[in-house]
C-alpha positions in Angstrom: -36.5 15.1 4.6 -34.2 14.7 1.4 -32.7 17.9 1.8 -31.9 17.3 5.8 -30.9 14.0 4.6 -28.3 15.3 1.7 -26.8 17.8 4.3 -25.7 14.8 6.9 -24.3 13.1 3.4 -22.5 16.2 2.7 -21.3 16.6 6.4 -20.1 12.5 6.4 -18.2 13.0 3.6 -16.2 15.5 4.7 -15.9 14.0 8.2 -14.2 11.0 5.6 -12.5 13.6 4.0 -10.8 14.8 7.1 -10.5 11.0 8.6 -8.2 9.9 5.3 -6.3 13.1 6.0 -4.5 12.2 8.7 -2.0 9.2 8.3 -0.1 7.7 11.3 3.3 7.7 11.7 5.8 5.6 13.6 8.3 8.5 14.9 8.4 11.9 16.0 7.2 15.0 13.5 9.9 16.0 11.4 12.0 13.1 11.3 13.0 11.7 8.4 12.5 8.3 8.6 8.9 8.9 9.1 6.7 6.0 8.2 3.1 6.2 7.6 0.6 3.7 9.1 -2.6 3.0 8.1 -4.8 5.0 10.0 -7.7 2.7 10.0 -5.1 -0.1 11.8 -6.2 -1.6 14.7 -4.0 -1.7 17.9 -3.4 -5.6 18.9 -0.6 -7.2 21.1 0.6 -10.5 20.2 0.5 -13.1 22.6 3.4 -15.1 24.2 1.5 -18.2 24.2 -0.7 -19.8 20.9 -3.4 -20.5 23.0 -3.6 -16.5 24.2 -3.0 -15.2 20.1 -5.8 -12.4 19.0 -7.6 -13.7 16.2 -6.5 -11.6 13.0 -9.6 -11.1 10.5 -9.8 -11.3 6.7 -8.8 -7.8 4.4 -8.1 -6.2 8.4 -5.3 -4.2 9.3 -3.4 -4.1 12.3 -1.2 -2.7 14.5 1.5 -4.3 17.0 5.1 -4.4 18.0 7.9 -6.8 18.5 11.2 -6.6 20.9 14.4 -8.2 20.5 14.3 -12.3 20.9 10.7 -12.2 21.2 8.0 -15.0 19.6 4.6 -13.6 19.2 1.5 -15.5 17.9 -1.4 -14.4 16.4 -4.4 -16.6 15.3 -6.6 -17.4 11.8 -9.9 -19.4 11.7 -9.2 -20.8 8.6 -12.2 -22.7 6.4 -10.8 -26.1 4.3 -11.0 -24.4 0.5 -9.4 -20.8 0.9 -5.3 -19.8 0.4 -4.7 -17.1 3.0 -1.7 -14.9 3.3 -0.5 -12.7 6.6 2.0 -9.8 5.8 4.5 -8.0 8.2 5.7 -5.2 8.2 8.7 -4.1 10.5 9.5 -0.6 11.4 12.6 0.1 13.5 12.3 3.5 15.1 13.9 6.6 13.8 17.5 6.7 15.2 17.8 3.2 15.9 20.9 0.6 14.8 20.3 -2.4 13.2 22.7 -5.1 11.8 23.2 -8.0 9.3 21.2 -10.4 9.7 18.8 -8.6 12.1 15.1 -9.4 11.1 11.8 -10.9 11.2 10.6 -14.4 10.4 6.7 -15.0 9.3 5.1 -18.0 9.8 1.7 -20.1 9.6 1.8 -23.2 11.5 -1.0 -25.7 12.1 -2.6 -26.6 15.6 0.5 -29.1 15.8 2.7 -26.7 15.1 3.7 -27.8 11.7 4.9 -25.0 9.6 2.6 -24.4 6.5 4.6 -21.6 4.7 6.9 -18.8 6.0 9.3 -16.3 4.4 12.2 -14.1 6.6 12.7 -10.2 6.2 16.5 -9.1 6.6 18.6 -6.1 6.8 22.0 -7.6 4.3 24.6 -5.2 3.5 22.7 -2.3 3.6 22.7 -1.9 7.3 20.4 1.1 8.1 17.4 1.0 9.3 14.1 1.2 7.3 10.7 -0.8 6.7 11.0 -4.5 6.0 8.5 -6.6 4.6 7.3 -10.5 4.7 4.2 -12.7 4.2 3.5 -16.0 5.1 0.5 -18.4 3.8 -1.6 -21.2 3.8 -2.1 -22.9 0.5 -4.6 -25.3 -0.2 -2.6 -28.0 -3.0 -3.9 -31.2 -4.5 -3.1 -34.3 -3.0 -1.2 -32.1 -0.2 -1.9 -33.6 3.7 -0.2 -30.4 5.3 -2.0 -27.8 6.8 -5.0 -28.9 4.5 -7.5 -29.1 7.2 -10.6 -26.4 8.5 -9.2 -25.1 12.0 -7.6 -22.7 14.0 -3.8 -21.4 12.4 -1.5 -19.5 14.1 0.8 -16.9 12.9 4.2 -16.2 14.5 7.1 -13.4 14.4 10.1 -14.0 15.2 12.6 -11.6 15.6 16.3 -11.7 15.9 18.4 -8.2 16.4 22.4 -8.3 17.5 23.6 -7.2 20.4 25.4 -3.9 19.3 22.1 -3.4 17.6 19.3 -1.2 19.0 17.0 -2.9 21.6 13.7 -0.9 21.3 10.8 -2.3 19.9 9.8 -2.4 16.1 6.3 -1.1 14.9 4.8 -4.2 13.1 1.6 -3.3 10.4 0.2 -6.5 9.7 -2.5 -7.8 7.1 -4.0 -10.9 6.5 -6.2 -11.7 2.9 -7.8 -14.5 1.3 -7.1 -15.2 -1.6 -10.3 -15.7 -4.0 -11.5 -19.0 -5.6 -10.6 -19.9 -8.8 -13.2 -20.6 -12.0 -15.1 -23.6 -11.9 -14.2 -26.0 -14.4 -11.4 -24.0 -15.7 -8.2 -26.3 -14.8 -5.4 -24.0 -13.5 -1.7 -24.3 -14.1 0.0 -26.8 -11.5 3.4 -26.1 -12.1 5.7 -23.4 -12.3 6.7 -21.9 -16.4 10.2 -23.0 -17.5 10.5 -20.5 -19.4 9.6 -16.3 -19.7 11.2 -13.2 -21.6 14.5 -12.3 -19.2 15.7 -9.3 -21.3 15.7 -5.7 -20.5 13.1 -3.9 -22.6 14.2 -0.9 -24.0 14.1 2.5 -21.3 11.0 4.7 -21.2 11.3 7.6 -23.6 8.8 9.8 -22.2 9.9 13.2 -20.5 10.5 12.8 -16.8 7.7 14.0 -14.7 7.7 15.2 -10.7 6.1 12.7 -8.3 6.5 12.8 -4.6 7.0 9.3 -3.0 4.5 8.6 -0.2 5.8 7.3 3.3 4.3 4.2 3.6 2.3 1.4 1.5 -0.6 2.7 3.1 0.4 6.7 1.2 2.2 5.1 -1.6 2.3 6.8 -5.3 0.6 5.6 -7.9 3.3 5.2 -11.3 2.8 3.8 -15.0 5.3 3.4 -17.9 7.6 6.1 -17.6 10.1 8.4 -15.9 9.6 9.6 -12.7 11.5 12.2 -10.8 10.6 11.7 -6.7 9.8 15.4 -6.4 12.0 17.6 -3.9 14.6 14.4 -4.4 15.3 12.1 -1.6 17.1 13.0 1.9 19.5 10.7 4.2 17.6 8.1 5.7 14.4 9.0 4.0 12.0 5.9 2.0 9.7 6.6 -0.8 7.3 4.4 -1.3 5.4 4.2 -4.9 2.9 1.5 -6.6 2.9 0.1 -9.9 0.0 -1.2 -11.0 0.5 -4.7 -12.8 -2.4 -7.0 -14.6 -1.8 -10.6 -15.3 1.1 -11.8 -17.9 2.4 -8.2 -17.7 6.0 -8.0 -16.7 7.4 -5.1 -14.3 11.1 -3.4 -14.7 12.0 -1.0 -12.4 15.4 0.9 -12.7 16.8 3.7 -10.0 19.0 7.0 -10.8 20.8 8.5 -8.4 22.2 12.3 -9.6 25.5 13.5 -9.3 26.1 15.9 -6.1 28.2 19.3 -6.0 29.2 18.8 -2.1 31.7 15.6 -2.2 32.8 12.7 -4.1 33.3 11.1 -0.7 32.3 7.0 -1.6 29.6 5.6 0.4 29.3 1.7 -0.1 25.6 0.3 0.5 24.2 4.0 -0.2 20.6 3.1 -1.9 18.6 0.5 -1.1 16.0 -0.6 -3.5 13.1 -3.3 -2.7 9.9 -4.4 -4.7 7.1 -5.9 -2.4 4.1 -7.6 -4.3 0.0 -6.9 -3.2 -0.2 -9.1 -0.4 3.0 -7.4 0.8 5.2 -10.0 0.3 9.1 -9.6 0.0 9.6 -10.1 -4.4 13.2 -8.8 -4.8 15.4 -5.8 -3.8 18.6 -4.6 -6.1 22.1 -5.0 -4.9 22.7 -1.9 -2.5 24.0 1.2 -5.2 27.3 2.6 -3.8 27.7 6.1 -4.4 31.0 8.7 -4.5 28.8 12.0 -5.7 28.7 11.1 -9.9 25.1 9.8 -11.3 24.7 5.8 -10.7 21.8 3.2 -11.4 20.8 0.0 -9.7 18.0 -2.0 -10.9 15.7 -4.9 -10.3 16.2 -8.3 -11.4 14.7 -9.4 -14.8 11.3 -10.7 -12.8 8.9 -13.2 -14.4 5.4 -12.1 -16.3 2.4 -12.3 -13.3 1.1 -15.6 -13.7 -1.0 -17.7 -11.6 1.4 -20.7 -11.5 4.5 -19.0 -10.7 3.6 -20.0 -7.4 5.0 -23.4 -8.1 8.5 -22.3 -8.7 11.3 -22.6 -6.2 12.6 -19.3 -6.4 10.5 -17.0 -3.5 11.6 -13.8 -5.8 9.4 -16.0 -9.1 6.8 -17.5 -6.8 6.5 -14.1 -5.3 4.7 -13.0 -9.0 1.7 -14.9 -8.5 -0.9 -12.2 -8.1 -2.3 -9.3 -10.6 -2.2 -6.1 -8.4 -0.4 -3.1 -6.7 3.3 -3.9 -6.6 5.0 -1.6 -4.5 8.5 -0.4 -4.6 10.2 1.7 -1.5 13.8 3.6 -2.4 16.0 4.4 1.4 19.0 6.2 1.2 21.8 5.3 3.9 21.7 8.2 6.7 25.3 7.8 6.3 25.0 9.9 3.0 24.3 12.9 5.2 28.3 12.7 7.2 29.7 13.6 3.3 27.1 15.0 1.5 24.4 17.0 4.5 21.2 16.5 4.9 20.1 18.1 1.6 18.0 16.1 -0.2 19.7 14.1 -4.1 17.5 14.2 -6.7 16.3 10.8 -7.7 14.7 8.9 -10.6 12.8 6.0 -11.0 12.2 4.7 -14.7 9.5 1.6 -14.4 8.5 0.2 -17.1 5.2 -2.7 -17.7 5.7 -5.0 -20.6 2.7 -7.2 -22.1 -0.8 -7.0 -23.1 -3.3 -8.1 -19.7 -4.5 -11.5 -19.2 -8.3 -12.6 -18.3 -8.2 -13.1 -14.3 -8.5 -16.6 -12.9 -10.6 -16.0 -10.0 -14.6 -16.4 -10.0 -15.1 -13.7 -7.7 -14.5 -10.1 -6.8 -10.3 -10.4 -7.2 -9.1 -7.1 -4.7 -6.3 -6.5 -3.7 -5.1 -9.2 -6.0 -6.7 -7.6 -9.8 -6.2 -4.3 -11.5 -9.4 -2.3 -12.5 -9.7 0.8 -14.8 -9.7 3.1 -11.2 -6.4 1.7 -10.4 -4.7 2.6 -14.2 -6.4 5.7 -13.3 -4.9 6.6 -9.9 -1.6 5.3 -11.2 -1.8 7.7 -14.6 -2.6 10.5 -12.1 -0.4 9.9 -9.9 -2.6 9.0 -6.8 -2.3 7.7 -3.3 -5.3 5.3 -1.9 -6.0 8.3 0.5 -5.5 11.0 -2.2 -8.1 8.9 -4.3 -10.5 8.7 -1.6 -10.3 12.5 -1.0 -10.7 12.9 -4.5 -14.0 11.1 -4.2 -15.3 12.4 -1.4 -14.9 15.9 -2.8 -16.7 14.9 -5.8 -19.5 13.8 -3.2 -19.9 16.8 -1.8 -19.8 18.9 -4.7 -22.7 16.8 -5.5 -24.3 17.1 -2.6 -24.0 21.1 -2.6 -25.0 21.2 -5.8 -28.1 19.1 -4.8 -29.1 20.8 -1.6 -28.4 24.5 -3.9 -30.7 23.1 -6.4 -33.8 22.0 -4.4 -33.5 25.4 -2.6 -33.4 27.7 -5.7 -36.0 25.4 -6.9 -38.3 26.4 -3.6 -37.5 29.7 -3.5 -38.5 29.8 -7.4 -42.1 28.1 -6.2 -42.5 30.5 -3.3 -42.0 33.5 -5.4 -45.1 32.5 -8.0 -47.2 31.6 -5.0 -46.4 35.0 -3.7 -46.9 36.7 -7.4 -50.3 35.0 -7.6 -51.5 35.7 -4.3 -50.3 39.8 -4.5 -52.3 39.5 -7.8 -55.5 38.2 -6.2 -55.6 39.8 -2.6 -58.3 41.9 -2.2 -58.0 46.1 -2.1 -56.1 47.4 1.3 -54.9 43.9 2.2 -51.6 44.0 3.8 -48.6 44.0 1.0 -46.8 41.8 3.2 -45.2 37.7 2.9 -48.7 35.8 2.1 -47.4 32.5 3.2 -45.0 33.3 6.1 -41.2 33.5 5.3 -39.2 31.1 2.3 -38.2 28.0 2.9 -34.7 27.0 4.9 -31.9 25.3 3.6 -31.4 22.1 6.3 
């Protein structure tokens, strides 16, 4: 029974192995602006009325889709203690046309329709399509009277396209987590800092090493301290997403290199786009778009406060946005329009990222994820791993382990047979039959 029981581990793990394998994508093979969906997402269709919304459940994704003009709700059973936050994430399809101001709008409102906390993603002056993201929550403050109460939430996206922009539907990957409860008896900050380090740190001085940028925040890369070149560079209308791993009271700085072409120095205004999302998938902050007329050119991120519980309490969403410890994750699009003056050929790109500050003790009671940074996560960022890659990772390290184990008990019965055999051949009577005394060896299950 152990061995047939390590053989159906062995075989599950590399039915997981082959499950992680396989992300979804929003458009057609070999398109560029390929995005990756989680494949584990489950398919859900918001409703047109609150009262028909599918309930959306705690650390689940899902999948849905939102046309021009339309209002969709979805719906959270909320308890009376718990902060809960619902991400979107928009995906126009490949080829499409979007404009300024073309968007989404997240929002929780109450049973009377009163709006608890909401945030908009827009396209600006970069007007190409690409994947957008908001959040929108439900905090529980002290001596607050809105949207305090145990009940049923809803959650609705709007969304707003021009009419000279594309009509077809966006992909939307939603999430919704609760946030963990804080120590009892430790009082927590209750308002926001005045003031935190707001200059530059000095560039990473490590060599530049090769990572490729995943397609989604499902496949994104893991990065630390350092120079990173997006290996095989970064085509027209392509995004590359990466995650940063950053602990409490640590600061993030994330700067982006564009290289110098040898086809044109034809200037494209709005070229690079540059966005930094934080681990409930909220919207923190994206650069000014990088214009670029084929010579090398930068853009960066906004100084951005040390992760701190009560940044939460400041006024500025791209401050209160750094309330969490976690996976930040930045995504880099270049314009399509790149590919009229310079082809399709991918631009070498590099991303220097930098984390300032020694890590700060958690202020949750409980099990933190997403919103904590353990030694696996340094580990897949150090390494350079996706979720997915690090799951395959582990699952081949099952099943190496399981070989080894099922390879051990069988030389181990094998070794057993052959002394029963030796001792038997050595005691069998004269003229007995020289053949296998206890029928044939055991079988590997």
């Amino acid at each position: 029974m152990r061995r047939r029981n390590r053989g159906r581990v062995t075989l599950a793990a590399v039915a997981a192995m082959g499950a992680v394998a396989l992300p979804g994508q929003a458009y057609a093979a070999g398109e560029s602006a390929a995005y990756a969906f989680d494949p584990g997402a489950e398919r859900v269709a918001g409703a047109e009325f609150s009262t028909q919304a599918p309930a959306l459940k705690d650390k689940a994704v899902y999948r849905s889709s939102i046309k021009p003009g339309e209002k969709l709700y979805y719906r959270l059973d909320l308890d009376a203690r718990t902060n809960a936050y619902v991400s979107a994430v928009a995906v126009p399809r490949g080829g499409g046309q979007v404009a300024y101001g073309d968007g989404i709008t997240v929002s929780v409102r109450d049973s009377t329709d009163l709006r608890c906390g909401s945030q908009d993603a827009r396209f600006q002056s970069a007007e190409f399509p690409r994947p957008i993201a908001a959040y929108a929550y439900r905090i529980m403050e002290k001596d607050s009277s809105t949207c305090q109460e145990a009940g049923t939430y809803n959650v609705l996206i709007e969304r707003e396209s021009k009419g000279t922009s594309s009509q077809d539907a966006w992909d939307l990957e939603l999430r919704y987590v609760a946030e963990p409860q804080p120590k009892a008896g430790v009082p927590l900050p209750t308002e926001a800092p005045e003031n935190w380090p707001s200059a530059s740190p000095v560039p990473p001085t490590t060599a530049p090493q090769k990572r490729s940028g995943g397609s989604g925040y499902y496949d994104a890369t893991g990065l630390v301290t350092g120079e990173w070149q997006a290996e095989g560079g970064i085509r027209p209308g392509q995004t590359l997403f990466y995650r940063v791993p950053v602990d409490w009271d640590q600061q993030l700085f994330v700067t982006a290199d564009l290289s110098n072409s040898t086809t044109s120095d034809t200037y494209v205004g709005n070229a690079l786009a540059l966005s930094l999302d934080n681990p409930a998938y909220g919207h923190v902050d994206s650069a000014t778009p990088l214009s670029y007329s084929g010579t090398s050119a930068s853009v960066s991120l906004d100084p951005l406060p040390p992760v701190a519980y009560e940044n939460r309490y400041d006024s500025s969403s791209d401050v209160s946005a750094m309330r969490f410890a976690g996976w930040y994750y930045l995504s880099v699009t270049l314009s399509p329009s790149v590919a009229k003056s310079y082809g399709d050929k991918a631009i070498p790109l590099t991303l220097k990222v930098k984390v300032e500050g020694e890590a700060g003790s958690s202020p949750y009671a409980e099990d933190a994820a997403p919103f904590s940074v353990t030694q696996d996560d340094k580990d897949m960022a150090r390494d350079g791993k996706s979720g997915p890659q690090a799951v395959r990772s582990d699952t081949m390290t099952a099943v190496g382990v399981a070989g080894i184990g099922t390879g051990s008990v069988l030389v181990v019965g094998l070794g057993a047979w052959t002394l029963l055999a030796r001792r038997r051949a050595a005691t069998a009577p004269a003229g007995a039959s020289g053949g296998e005394p206890y029928g044939n060896p055991p079988q590997a299950w």
